[in-house]
Every structure is written in structure tokens, then in C-alpha cells.
C-alpha positions as CSV (number, residue, x, y, z in Angstrom):
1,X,24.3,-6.8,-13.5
2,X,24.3,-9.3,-10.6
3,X,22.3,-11.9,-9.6
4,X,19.3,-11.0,-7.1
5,X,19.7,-13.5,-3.8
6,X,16.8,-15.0,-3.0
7,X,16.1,-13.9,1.0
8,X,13.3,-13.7,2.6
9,X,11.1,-10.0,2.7
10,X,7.7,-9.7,3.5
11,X,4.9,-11.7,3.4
12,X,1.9,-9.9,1.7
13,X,-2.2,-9.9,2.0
14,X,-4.3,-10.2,-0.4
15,X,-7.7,-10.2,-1.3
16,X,-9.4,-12.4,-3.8
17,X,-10.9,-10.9,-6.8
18,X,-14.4,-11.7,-7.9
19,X,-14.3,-13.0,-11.4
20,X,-17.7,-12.7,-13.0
21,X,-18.2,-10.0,-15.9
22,X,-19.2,-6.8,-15.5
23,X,-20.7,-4.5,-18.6
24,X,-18.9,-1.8,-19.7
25,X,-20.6,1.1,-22.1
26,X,-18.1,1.3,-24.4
27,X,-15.6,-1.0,-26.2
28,X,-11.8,-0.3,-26.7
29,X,-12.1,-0.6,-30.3
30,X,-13.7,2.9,-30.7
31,X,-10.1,4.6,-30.0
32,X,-8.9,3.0,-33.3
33,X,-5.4,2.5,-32.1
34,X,-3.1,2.1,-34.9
35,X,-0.9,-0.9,-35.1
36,X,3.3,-0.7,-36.0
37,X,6.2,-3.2,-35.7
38,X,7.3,-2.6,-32.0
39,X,9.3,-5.0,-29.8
40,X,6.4,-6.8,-29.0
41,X,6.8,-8.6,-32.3
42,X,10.4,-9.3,-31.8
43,X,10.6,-13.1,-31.2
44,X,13.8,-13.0,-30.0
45,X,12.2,-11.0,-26.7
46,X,10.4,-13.6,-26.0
47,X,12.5,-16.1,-24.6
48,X,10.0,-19.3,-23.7
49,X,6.5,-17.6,-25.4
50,X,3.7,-20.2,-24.9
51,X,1.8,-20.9,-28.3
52,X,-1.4,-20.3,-26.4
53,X,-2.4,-20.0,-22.6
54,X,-3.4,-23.7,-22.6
55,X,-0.4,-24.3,-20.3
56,X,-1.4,-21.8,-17.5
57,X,-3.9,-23.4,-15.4
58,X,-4.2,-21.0,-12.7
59,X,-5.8,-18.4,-15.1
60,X,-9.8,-18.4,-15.5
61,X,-10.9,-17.2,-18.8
62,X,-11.2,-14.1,-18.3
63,X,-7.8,-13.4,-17.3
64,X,-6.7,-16.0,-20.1
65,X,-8.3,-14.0,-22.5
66,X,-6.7,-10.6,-21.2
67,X,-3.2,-11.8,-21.5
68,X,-4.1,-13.4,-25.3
69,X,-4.7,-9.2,-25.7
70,X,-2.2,-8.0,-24.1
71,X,0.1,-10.7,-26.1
72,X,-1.1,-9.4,-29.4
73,X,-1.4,-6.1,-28.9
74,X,1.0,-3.7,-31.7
75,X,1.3,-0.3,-30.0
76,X,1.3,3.0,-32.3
77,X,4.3,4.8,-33.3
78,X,6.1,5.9,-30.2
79,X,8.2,8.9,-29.6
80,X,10.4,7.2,-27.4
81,X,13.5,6.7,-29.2
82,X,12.9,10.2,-30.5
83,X,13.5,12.2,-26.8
84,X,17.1,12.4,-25.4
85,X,18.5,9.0,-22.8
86,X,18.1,11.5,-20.4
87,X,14.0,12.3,-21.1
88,X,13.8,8.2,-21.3
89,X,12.0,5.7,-18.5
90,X,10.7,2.3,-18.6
91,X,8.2,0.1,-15.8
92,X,7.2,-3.0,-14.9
93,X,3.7,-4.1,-14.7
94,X,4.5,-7.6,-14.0
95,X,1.5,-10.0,-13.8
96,X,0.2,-13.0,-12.6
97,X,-3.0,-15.2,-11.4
98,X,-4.1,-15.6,-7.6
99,X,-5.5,-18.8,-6.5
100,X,-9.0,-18.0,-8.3
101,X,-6.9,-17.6,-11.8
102,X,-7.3,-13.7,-11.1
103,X,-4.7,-11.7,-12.4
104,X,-2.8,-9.2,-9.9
105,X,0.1,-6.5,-10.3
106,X,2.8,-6.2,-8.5
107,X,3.2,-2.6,-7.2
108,X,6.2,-1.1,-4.7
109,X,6.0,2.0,-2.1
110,X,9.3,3.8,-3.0
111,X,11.7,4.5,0.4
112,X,12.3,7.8,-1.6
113,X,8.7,9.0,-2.1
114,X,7.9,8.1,2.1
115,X,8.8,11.5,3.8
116,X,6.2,13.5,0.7
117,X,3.8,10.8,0.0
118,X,3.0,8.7,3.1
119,X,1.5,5.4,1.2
120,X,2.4,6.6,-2.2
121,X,2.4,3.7,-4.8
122,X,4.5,3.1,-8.0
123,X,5.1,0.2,-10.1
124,X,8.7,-0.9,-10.6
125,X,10.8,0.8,-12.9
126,X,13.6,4.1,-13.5
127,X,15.2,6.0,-16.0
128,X,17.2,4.4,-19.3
129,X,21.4,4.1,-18.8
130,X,22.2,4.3,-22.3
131,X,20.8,5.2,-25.8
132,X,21.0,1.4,-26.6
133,X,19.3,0.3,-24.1
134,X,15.5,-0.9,-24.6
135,X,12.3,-0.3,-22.6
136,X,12.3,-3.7,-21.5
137,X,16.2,-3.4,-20.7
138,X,14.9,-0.8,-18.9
139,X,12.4,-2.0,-16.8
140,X,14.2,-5.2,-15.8
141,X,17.0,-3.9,-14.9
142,X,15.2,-1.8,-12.5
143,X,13.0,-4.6,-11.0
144,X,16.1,-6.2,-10.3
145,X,17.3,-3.4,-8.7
146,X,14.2,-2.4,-6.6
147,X,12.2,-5.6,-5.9
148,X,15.1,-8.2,-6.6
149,X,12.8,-9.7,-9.6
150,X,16.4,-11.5,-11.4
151,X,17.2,-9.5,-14.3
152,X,16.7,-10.8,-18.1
153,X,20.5,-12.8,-17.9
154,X,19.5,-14.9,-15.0
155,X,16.8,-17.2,-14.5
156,X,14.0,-16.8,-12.2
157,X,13.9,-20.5,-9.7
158,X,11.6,-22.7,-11.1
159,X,8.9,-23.2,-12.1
160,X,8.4,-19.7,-12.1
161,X,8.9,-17.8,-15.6
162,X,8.5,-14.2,-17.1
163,X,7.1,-13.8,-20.5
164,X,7.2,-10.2,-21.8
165,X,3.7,-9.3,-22.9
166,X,4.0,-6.3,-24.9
167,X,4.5,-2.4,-24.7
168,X,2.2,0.1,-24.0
169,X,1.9,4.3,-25.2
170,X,4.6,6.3,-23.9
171,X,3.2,8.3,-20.8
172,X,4.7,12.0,-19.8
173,X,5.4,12.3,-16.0
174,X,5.2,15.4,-14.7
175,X,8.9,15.7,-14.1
176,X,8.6,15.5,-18.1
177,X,9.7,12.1,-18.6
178,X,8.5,9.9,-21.0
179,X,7.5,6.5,-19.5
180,X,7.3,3.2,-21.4
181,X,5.2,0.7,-19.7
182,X,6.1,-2.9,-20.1
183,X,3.8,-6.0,-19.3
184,X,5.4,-9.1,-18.6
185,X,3.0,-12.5,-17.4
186,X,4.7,-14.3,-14.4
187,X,4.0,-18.2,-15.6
188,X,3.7,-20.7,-12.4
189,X,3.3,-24.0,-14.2
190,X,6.0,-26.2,-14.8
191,X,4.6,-29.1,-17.8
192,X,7.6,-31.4,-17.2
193,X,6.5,-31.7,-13.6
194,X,3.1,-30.7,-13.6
195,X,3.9,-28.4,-10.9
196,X,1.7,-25.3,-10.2
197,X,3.6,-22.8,-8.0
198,X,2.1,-20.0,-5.9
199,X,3.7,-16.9,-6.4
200,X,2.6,-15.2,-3.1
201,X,3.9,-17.4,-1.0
202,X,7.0,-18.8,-3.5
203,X,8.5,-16.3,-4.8
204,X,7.2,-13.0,-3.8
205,X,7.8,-12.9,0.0
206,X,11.8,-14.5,-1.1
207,X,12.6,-11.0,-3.5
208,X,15.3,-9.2,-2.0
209,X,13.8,-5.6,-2.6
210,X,15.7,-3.1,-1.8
211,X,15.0,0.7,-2.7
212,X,11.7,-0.2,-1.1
213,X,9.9,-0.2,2.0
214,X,7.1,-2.3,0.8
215,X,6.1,-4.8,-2.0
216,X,2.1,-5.5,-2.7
217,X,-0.1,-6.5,-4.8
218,X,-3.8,-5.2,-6.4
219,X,-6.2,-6.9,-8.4
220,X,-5.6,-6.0,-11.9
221,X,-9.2,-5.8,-13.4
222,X,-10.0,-3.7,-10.2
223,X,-8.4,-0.7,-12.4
224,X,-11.7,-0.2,-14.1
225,X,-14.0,0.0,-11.2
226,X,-15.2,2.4,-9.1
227,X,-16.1,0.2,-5.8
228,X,-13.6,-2.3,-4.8
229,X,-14.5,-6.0,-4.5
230,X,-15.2,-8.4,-1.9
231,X,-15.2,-7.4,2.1
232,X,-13.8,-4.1,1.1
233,X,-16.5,-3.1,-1.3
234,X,-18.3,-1.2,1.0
235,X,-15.0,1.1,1.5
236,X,-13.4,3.9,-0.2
237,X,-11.8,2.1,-3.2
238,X,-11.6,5.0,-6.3
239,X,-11.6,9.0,-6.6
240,X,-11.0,10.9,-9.5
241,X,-10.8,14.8,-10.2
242,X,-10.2,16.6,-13.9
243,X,-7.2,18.5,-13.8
244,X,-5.7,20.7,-17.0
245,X,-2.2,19.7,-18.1
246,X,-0.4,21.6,-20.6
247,X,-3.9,23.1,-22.2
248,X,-5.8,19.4,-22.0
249,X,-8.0,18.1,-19.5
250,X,-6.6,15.3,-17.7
251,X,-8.5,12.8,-15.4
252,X,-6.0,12.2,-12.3
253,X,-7.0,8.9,-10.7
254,X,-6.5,7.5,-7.5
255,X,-7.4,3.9,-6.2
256,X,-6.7,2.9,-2.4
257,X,-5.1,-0.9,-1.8
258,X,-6.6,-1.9,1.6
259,X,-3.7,-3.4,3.4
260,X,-3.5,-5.7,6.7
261,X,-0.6,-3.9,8.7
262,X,-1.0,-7.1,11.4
263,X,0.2,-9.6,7.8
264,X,2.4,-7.4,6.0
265,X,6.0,-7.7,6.7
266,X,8.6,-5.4,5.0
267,X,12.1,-6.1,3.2
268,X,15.0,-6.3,5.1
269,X,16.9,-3.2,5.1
270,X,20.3,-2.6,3.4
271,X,21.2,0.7,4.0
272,X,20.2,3.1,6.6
273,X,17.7,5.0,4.3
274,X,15.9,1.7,3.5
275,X,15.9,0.7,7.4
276,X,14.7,4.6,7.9
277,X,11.8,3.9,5.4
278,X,10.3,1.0,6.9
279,X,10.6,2.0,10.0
280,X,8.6,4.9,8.9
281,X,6.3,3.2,6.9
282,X,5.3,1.0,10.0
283,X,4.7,3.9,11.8
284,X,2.2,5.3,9.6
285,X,0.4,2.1,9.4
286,X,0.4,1.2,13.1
287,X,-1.1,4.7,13.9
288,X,-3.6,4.7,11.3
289,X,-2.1,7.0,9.0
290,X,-1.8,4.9,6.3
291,X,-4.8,2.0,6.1
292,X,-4.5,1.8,2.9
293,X,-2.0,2.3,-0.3
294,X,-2.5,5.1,-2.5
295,X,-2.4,4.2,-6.0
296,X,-2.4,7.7,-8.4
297,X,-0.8,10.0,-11.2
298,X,0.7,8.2,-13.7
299,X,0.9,5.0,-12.3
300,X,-2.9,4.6,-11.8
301,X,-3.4,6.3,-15.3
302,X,-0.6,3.7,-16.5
303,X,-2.6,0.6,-14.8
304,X,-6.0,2.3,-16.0
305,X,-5.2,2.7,-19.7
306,X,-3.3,-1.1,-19.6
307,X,-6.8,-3.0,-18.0
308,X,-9.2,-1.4,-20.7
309,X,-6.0,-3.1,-23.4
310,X,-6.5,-6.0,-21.7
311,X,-10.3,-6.8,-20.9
312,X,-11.3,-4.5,-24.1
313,X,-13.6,-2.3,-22.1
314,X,-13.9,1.2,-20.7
315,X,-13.8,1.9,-16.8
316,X,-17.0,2.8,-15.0
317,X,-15.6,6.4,-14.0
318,X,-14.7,8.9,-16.1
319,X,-11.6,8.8,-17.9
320,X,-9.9,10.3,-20.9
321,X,-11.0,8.9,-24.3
322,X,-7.1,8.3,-25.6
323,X,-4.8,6.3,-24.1
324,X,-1.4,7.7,-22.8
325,X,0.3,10.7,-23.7
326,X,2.1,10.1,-27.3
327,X,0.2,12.8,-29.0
328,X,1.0,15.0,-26.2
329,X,4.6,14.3,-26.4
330,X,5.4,14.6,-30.0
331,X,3.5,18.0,-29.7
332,X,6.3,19.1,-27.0
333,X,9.3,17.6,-28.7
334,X,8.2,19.5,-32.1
335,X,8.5,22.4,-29.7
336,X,11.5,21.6,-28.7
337,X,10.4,21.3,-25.1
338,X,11.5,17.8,-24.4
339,X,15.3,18.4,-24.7
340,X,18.0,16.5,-22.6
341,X,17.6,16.8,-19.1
342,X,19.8,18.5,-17.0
């Protein structure tokens, strides 16, 4: 694993979330999910855990009360060790709080994904290397290798920290993998110091991504709304359709990330498919193709399922009732269905 150099990117917009509550018609603790020892109550994977949020100044309390959630949040029994290396993936939703203590995601547009999906959006993350390898392993070694976020052996500069949160239900991609989300907190404050770092103009716009043509971010909480917030509330922000999946009905979500095409600068390029892709992707924007990033599939449904853990309440759209796709999975393995992938 090598050590991400820290070059400089892009520089990204953003737009500030509004942070008063909202109601919500039904609580998360109707889905009765079931609790299990998982890695998120493994101390040792959580190199530098806070004993509460008291040292994270940035975050308003609603966002401090999310990631007290997402902290102790046990996941049910998962599948994932179950399915073939092969059949096995991992992500990133890596987290932190904006200038109003708003918590955002960091989200990628794949150089891959370009010439099918103008816009497409995906949060880091890739397939496992080895049967001993974790979810986390998994998801950090990927982040390293897509967005340049330094891998778990090498520290990030300071003040900036990650904290692994917890995991989240498997989720099955259509190319039949099954997904294990991972949410990590990026911590700013440094108490020695008293230091309180910004992220988006610190650290973000000095990751060498690579694999990438474009590195953004979305307000988190905006996951369980329909309209999005501030100047761009008045513009297309959600659409969602029912779809059947192997004999269910599946919601299939999509969110649009307004973007500023005049303030967004890419990553430099280190091959010529990355150069190809962001040359590309600047296209699209600067004709209007893309205005905005599309966020959808599994990685809106994986972002969707993750904010109701978080705030403990339901979007304002229609969703599915459960969260992810472990009941779905174990149903296909005992089939024999989800087999090593050729």
C-alpha cells in the first residue's frame, strides 16, 4: 500500500445546508433491526475514538446527535463473509461537518462509468482482494486508491482524523455483488492546538484522486428529502420510480447534486484514460449536458437507508420499509445463486 501524495486536485462548491428539523411520519425504530457483535464493536478499529462528540465543534446538534447513532449502531447478522471473495465489496461514506456543523458526504464520478453514465455518481469503494480482508480493509484501501484519502497505515496531516463509525446491511448490486457500506467521521479539531481545520479547502482540494474525474460533495441529511435546500430548492432535487427486482418491489432513487462548472476543478490526470475522462466530463458540463450530478441505484439507496440510521427518521418519498438487501441475499445464496464470480 503506498502513501497517497498530497497534490493539489480540484477545488469543489458547495452549498450550505439548512439545519432546522423537519418532521418525519415515522420513526426508524418500527423496522426492529436486530443488534449482533460486528466490527463496529471492535475497539481495536477504532484507532483515536472520542468518548463523546464534545471535542467536535464544528458539528450542530443535530449532526452531533447523528454521528452518536451512527457510532452505536450494531448491524444484524450479515451474509457477507458467507458469499465467495469474489461476490464481496466494501464503500466509503466518509463524513464530515461544513462551516454550519452540517454534515456532508463525500461522493466521486467514476472515469469508468463516463462514456454510459454522463454525471453518474458513486461513493468510494471496489471489490475485496482476499478472504481476510475486512469491509473496512476494503473500503480504505479503495479510497486510497480512487480519491487518494491515505489508507488505514498512514496518517492523514493534521489535524484531520478518520474515525470509523460503523457498518451498515449488506446491499446487492445489480452486477450481484454484495456491498458493505462503511461510515467513517472525518474529525477537524485538533485539542492540543485548539485548531479547527476546514476540510474543503484543507484537505479535500490536496487528495490526489485518481480513477476519478471528479470529487464532490452532498449534504448528508438532504438524503431524506424530496426538494433540495437553499437557492436550489426551487430546482429538480429528487425522483423516484418502483421497479421489481428478483420478485420484490424496489424503490430506485435518484437525487441531482447541483454543481458550479465555473468553481469546480478536476484531479490531475495520471494516465490517459483519467486525462480522457475529465476532459470529457468538462465537456458535458460546459455544454449543459451535465448541470448537475446524478446520484442513483445503489448508491442513493445506500446514502438513503444510512441517513434514516442516522437522524432516526423516514424520508419524505417513498421508500422501501427494510433497509438493504440481507434478506434478499441470504435468499439467493440458499439458492445457490451467489457463487464465485467468474
Amino acid at each position: 500500500m503506498r502513501r497517497a501524495p498530497f497534490l493539489r486536485a480540484l477545488r469543489i462548491s458547495f452549498s450550505p445546508r439548512h439545519s432546522s428539523p423537519r418532521s418525519y411520519p415515522v420513526l426508524l425504530s418500527d423496522l426492529h433491526i436486530r443488534r449482533h457483535q460486528s466490527i463496529a464493536s471492535s475497539p481495536s478499529l477504532h484507532p483515536g475514538r472520542p468518548s463523546s462528540t464534545a471535542d467536535m465543534p464544528r458539528l450542530n446538534p443535530i449532526s452531533q446527535a447523528a454521528i452518536d447513532r451512527l457510532r452505536s449502531f450494531k448491524p444484524p447478522v450479515t451474509s457477507y463473509d458467507l458469499v465467495p471473495v469474489s461476490r464481496r465489496a466494501a464503500v466509503l461514506l466518509l463524513l464530515y461537518a461544513d462551516a454550519r456543523g452540517d454534515l456532508r458526504v463525500v461522493l466521486t464520478i467514476r472515469a469508468s462509468t463516463l462514456s454510459s453514465y454522463a454525471g453518474q455518481a458513486a461513493l468510494p469503494g471496489g471489490k475485496s482482494d482476499s478472504e481476510s480482508e475486512t469491509p473496512l480493509q476494503t473500503a480504505r484501501r479503495e479510497a486510497h486508491e480512487e480519491i487518494g484519502l491515505p489508507g488505514l497505515d498512514y496518517p492523514l496531516p493534521p489535524p484531520f482524523t478518520v474515525e470509523h463509525l460503523c457498518e451498515i446491511p449488506c446491499s446487492l448490486a445489480r452486477t450481484e455483488l454484495v456491498v458493505r457500506p462503511c461510515v467513517a467521521l472525518l474529525h477537524t479539531f485538533d485539542e492540543a492546538s485548539g485548531r479547527d481545520a476546514d476540510p474543503e479547502t484543507e484537505l479535500i482540494p490536496r487528495l490526489d484522486a485518481r480513477e476519478v474525474a471528479a470529487v464532490f460533495t452532498a449534504p448528508f441529511r438532504d438524503f431524506l428529502f424530496q426538494l433540495g435546500t437553499g437557492s436550489e430548492g426551487d430546482q429538480e432535487w429528487y425522483h423516484g420510480v418502483w421497479t421489481e427486482w428478483w420478485g420484490t418491489q424496489w424503490r430506485m432513487h435518484q437525487f441531482f447534486v447541483p454543481i458550479d462548472p465555473t468553481r469546480v476543478i478536476k484531479p490531475r490526470a495520471h494516465d490517459h484514460a483519467q486525462s480522457e475522462a475529465v476532459h470529457k466530463l468538462k465537456e458535458q458540463e460546459s455544454s449543459g449536458e451535465v448541470t448537475r450530478y446524478r446520484v442513483f441505484g445503489m448508491t442513493a439507496r445506500i446514502l438513503v437507508d444510512v441517513a434514516r440510521i442516522a437522524y432516526n427518521h423516514e424520508p419524505d418519498f417513498e421508500h422501501n420499509r427494510h433497509t438493504a438487501d440481507e434478506d434478499l441475499i441470504e435468499r439467493l445464496r440458499g439458492r445457490g445463486r451467489l457463487g464465485p464470480k467468474i
